[in-house]
C-alpha positions as CSV (number, residue, x, y, z in Angstrom):
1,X,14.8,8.3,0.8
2,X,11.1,7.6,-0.1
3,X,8.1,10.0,-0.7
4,X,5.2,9.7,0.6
5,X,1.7,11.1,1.4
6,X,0.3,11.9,4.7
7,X,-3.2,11.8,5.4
8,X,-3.8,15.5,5.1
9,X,-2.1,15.0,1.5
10,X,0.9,17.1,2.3
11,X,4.5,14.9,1.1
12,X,6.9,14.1,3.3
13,X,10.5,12.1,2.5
14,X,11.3,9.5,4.8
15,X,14.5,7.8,5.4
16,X,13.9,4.8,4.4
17,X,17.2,3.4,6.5
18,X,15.0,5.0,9.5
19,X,11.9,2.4,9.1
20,X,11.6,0.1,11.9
21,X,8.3,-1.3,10.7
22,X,4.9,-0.7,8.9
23,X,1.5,-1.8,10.1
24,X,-1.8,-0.8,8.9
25,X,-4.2,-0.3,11.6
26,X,-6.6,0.3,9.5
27,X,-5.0,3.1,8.3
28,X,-1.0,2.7,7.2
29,X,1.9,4.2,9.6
30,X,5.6,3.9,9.7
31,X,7.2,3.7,12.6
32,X,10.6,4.5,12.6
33,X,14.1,3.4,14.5
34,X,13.7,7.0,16.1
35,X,10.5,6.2,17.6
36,X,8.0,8.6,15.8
37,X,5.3,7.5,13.6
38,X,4.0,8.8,10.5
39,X,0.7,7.9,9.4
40,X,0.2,8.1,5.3
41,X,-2.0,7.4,2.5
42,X,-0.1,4.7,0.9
43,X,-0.2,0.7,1.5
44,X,2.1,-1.4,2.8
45,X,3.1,-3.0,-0.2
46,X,3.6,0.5,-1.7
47,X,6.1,1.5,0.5
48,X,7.9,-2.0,0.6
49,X,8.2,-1.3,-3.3
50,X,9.5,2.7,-2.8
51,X,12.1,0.8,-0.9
52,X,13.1,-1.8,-2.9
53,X,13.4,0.9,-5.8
54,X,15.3,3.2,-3.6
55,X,17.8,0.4,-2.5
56,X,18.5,-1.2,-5.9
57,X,18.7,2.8,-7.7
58,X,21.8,3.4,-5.0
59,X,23.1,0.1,-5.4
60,X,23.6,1.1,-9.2
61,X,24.9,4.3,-8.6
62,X,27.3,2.6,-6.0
63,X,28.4,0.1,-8.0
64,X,28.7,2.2,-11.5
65,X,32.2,3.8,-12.4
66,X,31.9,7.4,-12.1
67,X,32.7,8.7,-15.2
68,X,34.0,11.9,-13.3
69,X,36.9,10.2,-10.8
70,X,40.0,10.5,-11.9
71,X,41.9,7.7,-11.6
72,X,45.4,7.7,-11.4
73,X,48.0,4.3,-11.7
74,X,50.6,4.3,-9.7
């Protein structure tokens, strides 16, 4: 999930597994796999980077041991 700014500067969370594509036309707007587009303040390479930072935070959370699971050898 990414956050980001719509043109009337209200925030919005986006599923970032949802986005089909990005253009800016002049103005920047996500379309998504679902078929609606968003329109929002940030650039293209801003939300390539939300992204990227969003995918490589859950990799580390999936790929960390979770101090929390019980384990149990058997």
């Amino acid at each position: 999930m990414i956050k980001v700014t719509r043109i009337n500067d209200s925030e919005l969370v986006v599923n970032s597994d949802l986005i089909e594509f990005v253009e800016a036309i002049p103005d920047t707007i996500i379309s998504l796999t679902t078929g609606k587009k968003i329109m929002v303040r940030e650039t293209i390479d801003e939300i390539i980077e939300r992204v990227a930072s969003f995918k490589r935070k859950s990799a580390v959370r999936v790929n960390s041991p979770d101090p929390n699971h019980a384990t149990r050898e058997g």
